[in-house]
C-alpha positions in Angstrom: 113.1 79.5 104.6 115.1 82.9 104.4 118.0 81.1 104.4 117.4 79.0 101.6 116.5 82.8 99.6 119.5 83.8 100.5 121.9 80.7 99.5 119.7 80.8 96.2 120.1 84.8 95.5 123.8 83.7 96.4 124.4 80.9 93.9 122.0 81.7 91.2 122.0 85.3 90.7 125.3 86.4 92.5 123.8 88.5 94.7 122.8 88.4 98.5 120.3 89.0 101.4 121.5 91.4 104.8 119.9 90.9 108.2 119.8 93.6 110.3 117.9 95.1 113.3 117.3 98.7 114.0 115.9 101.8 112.9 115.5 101.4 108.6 116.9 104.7 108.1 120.0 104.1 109.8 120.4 100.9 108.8 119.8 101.4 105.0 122.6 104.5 106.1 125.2 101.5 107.5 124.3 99.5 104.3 125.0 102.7 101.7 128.2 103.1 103.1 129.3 99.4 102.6 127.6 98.9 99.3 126.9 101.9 97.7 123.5 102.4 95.4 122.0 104.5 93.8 117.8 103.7 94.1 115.4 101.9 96.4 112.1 100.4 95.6 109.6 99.7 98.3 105.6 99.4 98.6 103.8 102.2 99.8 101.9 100.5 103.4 99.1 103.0 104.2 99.2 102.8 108.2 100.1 105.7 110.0 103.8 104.3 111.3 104.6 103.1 108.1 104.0 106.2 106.4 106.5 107.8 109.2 109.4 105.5 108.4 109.0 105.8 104.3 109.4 109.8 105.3 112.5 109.0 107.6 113.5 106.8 105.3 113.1 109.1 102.0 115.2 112.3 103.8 117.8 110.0 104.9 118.6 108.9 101.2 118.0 112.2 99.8 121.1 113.2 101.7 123.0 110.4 100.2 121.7 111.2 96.7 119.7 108.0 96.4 116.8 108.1 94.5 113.6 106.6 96.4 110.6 104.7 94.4 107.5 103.5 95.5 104.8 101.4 94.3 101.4 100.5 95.5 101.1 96.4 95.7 99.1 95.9 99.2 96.0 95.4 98.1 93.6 94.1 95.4 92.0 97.2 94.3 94.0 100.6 93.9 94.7 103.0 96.7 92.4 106.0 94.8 89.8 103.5 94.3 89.3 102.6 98.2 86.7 104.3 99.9 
């Protein structure tokens, strides 16, 4: 359950898991201000809407100075070798 992950990032590793519910780049905005950091990682999702919140979510941080990375993990094959 996500509550186990989150007693488990909590006890073993110090660290901890937020809930929230709104728009990500507003919310990740709420969260830089608490906790300040410095990157996000996040996999690239290929639909249309998903695409719209990475770009929301990329200018957002750009004005906070984080540094956004993402990686392609969605699928078996590689995006460039889809047809």
């Amino acid at each position: 359950s996500v509550l186990d992950l989150k007693q488990t990032l909590q006890k073993e590793y110090q660290s901890d898991l937020y809930f929230t519910k709104g728009e990500v780049e507003k919310e990740l905005v709420k969260l830089y201000h608490q906790y300040p950091f410095q990157k996000i990682y996040y996999f690239i999702e290929p639909a249309p809407e998903e695409i719209q919140v990475a770009e929301k979510v990329e200018k957002a941080m750009a004005l906070l100075g984080v540094e956004c990375i993402s990686y392609w993990g969605n699928t078996i094959c590689d995006k460039d070798d889809l047809p």
